[in-house]
C-alpha positions in Angstrom: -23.3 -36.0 62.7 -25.0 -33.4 59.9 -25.1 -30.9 62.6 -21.1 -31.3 63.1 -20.3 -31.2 59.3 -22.8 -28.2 58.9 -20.9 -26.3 61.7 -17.4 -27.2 60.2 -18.6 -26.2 56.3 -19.6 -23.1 58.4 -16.6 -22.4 60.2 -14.7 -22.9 56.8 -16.8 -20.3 55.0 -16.1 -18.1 56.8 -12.3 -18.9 56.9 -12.1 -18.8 53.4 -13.9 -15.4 53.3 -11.1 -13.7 55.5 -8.3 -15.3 53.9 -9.9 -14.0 50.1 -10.6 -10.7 52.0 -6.4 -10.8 53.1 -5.5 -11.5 49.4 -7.5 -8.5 47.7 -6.2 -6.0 50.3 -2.6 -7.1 49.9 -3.0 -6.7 45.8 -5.4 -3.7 46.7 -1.5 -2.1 48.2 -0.1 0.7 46.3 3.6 -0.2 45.4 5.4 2.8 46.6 7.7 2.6 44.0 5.5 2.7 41.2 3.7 5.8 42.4 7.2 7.1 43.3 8.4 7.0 39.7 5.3 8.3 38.1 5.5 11.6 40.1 9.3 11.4 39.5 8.1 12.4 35.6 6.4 15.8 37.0 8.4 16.8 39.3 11.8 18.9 38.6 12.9 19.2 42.5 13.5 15.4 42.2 17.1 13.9 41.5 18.6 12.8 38.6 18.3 9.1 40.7 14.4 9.6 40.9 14.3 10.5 44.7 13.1 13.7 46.8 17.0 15.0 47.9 16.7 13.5 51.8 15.4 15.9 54.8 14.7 13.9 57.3 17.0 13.0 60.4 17.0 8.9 61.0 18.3 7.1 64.1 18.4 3.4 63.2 17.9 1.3 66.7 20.3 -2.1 66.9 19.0 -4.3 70.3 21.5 -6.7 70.3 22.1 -9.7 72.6 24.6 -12.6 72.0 25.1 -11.4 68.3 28.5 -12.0 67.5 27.8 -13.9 64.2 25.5 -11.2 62.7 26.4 -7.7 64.3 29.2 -7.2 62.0 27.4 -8.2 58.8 24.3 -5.8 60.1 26.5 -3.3 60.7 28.4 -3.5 57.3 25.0 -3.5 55.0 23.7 -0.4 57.3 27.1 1.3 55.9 26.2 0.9 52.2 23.1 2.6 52.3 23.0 5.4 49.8 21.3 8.0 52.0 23.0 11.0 52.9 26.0 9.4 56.1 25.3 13.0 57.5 21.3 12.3 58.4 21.4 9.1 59.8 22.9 7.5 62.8 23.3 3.5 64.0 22.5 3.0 67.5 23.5 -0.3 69.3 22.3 -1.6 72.2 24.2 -4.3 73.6 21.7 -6.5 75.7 23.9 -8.0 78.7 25.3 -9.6 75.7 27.6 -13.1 77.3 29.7 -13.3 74.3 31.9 -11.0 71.8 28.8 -9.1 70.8 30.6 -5.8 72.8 34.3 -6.2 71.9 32.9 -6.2 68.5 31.2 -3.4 69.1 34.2 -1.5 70.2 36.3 -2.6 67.3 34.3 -2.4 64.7 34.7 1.5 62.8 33.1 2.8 60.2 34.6 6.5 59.7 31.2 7.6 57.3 28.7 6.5 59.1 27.9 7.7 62.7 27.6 4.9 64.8 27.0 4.6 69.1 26.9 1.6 71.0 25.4 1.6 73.9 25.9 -1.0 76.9 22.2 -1.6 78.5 24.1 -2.7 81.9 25.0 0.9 82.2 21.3 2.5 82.2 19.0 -0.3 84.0 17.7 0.9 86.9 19.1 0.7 90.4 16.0 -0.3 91.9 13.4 -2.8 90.8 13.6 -5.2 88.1 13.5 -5.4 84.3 11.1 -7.8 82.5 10.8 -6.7 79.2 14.8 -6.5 78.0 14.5 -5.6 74.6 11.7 -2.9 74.8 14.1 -1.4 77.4 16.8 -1.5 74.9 15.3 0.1 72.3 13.8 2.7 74.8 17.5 3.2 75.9 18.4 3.7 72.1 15.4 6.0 71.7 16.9 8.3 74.4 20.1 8.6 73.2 18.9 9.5 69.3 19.1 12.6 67.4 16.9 11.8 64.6 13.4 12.7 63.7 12.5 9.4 62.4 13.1 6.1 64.7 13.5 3.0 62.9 14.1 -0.5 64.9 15.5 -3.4 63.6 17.3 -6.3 64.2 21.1 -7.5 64.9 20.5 -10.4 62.5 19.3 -8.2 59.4 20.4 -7.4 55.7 18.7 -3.8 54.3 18.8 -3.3 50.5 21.2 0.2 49.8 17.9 2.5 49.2 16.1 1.2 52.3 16.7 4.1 54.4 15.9 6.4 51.5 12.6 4.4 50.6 11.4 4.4 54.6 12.3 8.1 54.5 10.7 9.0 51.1 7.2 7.3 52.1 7.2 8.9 55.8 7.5 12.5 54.1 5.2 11.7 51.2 2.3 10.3 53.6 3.2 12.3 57.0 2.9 8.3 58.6 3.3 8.4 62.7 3.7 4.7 61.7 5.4 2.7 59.3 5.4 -1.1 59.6 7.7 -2.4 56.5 8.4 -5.8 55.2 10.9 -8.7 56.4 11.7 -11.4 54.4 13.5 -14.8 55.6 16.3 -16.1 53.5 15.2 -19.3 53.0 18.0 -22.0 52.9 17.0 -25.4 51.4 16.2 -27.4 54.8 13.0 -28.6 55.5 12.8 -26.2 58.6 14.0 -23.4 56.5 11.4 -23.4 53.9 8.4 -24.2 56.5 9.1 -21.4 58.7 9.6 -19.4 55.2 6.1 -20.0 54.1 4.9 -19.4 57.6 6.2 -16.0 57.6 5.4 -15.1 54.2 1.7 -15.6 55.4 1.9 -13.7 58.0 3.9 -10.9 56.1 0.7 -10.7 54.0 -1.6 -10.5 56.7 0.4 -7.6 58.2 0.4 -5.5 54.6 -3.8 -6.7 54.5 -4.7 -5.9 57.6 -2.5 -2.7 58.3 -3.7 -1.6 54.9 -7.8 -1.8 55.2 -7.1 -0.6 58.9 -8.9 -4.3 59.7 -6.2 -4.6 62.7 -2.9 -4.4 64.2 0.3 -6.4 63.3 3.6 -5.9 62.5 7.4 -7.1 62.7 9.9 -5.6 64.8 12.8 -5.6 62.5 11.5 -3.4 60.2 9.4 -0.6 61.9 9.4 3.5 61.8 7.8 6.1 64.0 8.6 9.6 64.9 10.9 10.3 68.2 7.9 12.8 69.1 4.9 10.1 68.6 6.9 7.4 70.7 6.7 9.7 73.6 3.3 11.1 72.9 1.9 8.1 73.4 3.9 7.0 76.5 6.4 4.9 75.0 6.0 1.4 76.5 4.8 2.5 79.6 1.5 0.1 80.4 3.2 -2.7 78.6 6.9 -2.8 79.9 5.8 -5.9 82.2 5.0 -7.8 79.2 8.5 -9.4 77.7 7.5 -9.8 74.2 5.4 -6.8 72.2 7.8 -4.2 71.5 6.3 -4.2 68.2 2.6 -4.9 67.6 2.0 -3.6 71.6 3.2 -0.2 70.9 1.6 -0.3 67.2 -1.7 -0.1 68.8 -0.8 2.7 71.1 0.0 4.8 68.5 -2.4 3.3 66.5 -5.0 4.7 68.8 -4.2 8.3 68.6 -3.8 8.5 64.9 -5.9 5.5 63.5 -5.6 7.2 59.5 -1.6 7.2 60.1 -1.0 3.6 60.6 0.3 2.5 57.0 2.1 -0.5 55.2 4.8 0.5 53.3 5.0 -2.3 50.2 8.3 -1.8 48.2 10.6 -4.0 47.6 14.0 -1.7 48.2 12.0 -1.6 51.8 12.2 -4.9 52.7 14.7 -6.1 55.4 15.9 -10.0 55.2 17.0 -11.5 58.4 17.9 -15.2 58.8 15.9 -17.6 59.5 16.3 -20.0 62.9 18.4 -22.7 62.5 17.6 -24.9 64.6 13.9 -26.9 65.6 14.3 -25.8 69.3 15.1 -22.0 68.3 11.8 -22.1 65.7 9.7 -23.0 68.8 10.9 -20.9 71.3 10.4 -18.0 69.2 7.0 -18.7 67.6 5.9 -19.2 71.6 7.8 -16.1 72.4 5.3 -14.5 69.4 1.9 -16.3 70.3 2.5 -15.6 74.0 1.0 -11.8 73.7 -1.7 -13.0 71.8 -3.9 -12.5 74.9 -2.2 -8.9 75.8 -3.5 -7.2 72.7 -5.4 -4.3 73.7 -6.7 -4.6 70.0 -9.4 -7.0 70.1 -10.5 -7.2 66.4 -7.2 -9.4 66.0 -7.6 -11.7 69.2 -11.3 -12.4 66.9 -8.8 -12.8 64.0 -6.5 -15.5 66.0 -9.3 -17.3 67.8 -11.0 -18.0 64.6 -7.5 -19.3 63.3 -6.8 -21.5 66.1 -10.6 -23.1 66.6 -10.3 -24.2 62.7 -7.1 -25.6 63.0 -7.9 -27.4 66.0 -10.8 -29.2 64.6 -7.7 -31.3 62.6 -6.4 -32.9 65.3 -10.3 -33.6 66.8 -11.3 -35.3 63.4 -8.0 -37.8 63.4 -9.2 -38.4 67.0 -12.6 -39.3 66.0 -11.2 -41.3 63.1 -9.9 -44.1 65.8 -14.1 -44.9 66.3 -15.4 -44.0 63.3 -13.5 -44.2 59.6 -15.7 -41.3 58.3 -14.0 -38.9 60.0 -10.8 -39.6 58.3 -12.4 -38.8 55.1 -13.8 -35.4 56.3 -10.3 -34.7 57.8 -8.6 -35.0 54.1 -11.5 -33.2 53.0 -11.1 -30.1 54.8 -7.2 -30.4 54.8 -8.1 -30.0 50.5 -10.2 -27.2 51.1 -7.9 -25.6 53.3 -5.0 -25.9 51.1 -7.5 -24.5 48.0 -8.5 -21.8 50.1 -4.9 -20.6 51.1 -2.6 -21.1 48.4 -3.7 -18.3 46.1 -3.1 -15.7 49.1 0.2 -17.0 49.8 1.3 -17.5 45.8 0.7 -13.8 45.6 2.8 -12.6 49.0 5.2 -15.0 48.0 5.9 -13.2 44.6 6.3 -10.2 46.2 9.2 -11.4 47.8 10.6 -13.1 45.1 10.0 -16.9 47.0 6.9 -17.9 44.7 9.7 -20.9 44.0 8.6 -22.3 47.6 5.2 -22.5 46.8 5.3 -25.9 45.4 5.8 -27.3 49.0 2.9 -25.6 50.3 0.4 -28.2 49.8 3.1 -30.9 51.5 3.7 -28.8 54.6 0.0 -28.3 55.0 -0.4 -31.3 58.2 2.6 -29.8 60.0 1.4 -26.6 59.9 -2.1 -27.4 61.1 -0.8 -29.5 64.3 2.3 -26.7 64.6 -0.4 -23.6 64.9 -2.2 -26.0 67.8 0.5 -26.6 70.2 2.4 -23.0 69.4 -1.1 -21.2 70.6 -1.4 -23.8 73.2 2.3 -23.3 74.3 2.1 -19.5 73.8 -0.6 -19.2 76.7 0.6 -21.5 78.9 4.4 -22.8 78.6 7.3 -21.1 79.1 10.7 -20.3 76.2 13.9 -19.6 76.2 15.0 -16.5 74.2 18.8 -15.4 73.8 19.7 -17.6 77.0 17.1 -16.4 79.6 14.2 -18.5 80.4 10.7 -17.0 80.4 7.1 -17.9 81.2 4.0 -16.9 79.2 
């Protein structure tokens, strides 16, 4: 039995030691902004606004399946954006959408901003099959920009008016091949609402950390920027088009690999994208499986370390309320360790939470600490070897 605690104490060290490493490299992240406004004060090329006058071309790349409820509201924030109409262009990719998503689409005009839909029927292949839908999409969009800059996002997303501008300023102050950015979930007042909130906010602050200190790959797809030029350097999704979920963190690495020093977080708040949040148990699930389910595709093996070490700690809870049934001690080193977790974790999460503006939420941190624990279990069990549904087609992991 000393030999079991000693490994657990063990296993939590270290634990605690990445998640305290996580919380000094997210603080450790230069605010954009700040250091944007204190070289607005020497230099006179900058606008009375504070801001570099905009260079750079921007295609903004819209996959979009069964989005009738969101595409018009997406559409209507991208139109409000204060860079210049003239350098950026929307791109739409309707995804064999099965409800109004296209007539939308087609009535839907915005005379300032140049906008293309694109219907993904017209370009799949006539031959051979498809399996990764939304990385085809966006490779579809991709083909048909003009811009220098690519940025991908999503059909269900809000963009603050200077997003483009901030995304744009960063990429020509730091020469970036890649840009992953911040999402934040608008957190409604249900219990499934603020649970996958604090789930993401973690994992929004693990992304900044570990893009950051270079520790390893991750990012979100609804808020990501690379060159047109780097996304075919590096062979777009070729090597990974047979995996259906990855357009994001998959291709990172790629491009990742051929410019290592170019990989950076961009922490501002104008840059942060907010997209909803699921609505629905069934929806959460399918989509966190649809997540874990490349866990073991990551050519990047510094985070597969990161997630087995999350997943082995969290599955000693459910082993210790096992044991608990022959032996009462356990139960005590199960609350325990569920303490120490919670000690070890809130700090990190406190200070991404502020960030985004959803420090508020913290105070149900401690309380959705159990859920969490058995939620991370069967997601990463799920994620290897169940199946989801995403956007009405069914697919296995």
């Amino acid at each position: 039995m000393f030999i079991i605690v000693f490994i657990l104490l063990a296993l939590f060290v270290i634990y605690s030691m990445l998640i305290e490493y996580y919380r000094r490299a997210w603080l450790a992240i230069p605010q954009f902004s700040r250091d944007r406004n204190r070289e607005d004060r020497s230099l006179k090329s900058w606008s009375s606004a504070g801001w570099r006058e905009p260079a750079t071309s921007i295609s903004v790349i819209i996959p979009a399946r069964n989005e009738e409820n969101n595409i018009r509201a997406c559409l209507d924030s991208l139109s409000l954006q204060s860079y210049p109409k003239k350098l950026y262009q929307v791109i739409v990719v309707d995804d064999q959408s099965t409800d109004n998503t296209w007539k939308l689409l087609q009535s839907n005009h915005y005379p300032d901003m140049h906008t293309m839909s694109l219907k993904l029927a017209d370009h799949l292949p006539a031959k051979g099959t498809v399996s990764a839908y939304k990385k085809f999409s966006i490779e579809t969009g991709i083909g048909a920009a003009t811009g220098e800059l690519i940025i991908t996002t999503d059909a269900d997303c809000r963009f603050h008016p200077d997003w483009l501008r901030t995304v744009a300023g960063f990429y020509e102050s730091t020469g970036a091949r890649f840009i992953a950015a911040p999402v934040r979930i608008d957190a409604g007042p249900s219990f499934l609402a603020v649970f996958q909130t604090l789930d993401f906010i973690t994992l929004q602050g693990i992304t900044g950390a570990a893009v950051y200190k270079k520790f390893h790959s991750m990012c979100n797809g609804a808020n990501l920027a690379y060159p047109k030029k780097v996304f075919y350097e590096v062979g777009g999704y070729r090597d990974i088009d047979r995996i259906p979920s990855g357009d994001d963190m998959l291709l990172m690495h790629k491009i990742y690999k051929k410019y290592p020093e170019q990989v950076l977080f961009l922490k501002d708040k104008r840059a942060i994208v907010t997209t909803q949040s699921e609505t629905s148990w069934k929806g959460f699930f399918n989509q966190r499986i649809r997540w874990a389910s490349k866990a073991d595709k990551y050519d990047d093996k510094r985070i597969f370390a990161v997630l087995l070490l999350v997943y082995l700690l969290n599955g000693v809870f459910p082993i210790l309320l096992l044991a608990s049934c022959w032996n009462r001690w356990w139960l005590l080193v199960f609350f325990v360790l569920l303490f120490l977790k919670t000690v070890i974790e809130y700090p990190f999460v406190h200070a991404v939470a502020s960030f985004f503006d959803q420090q508020r939420l913290c105070v149900y941190f401690p309380l959705l600490q159990p859920f969490h624990i058995f939620y991370t279990v069967g997601i990463g069990w799920l994620g290897k070897f169940g199946s989801y549904r995403w956007k009405d087609r069914k697919i296995s992991t």
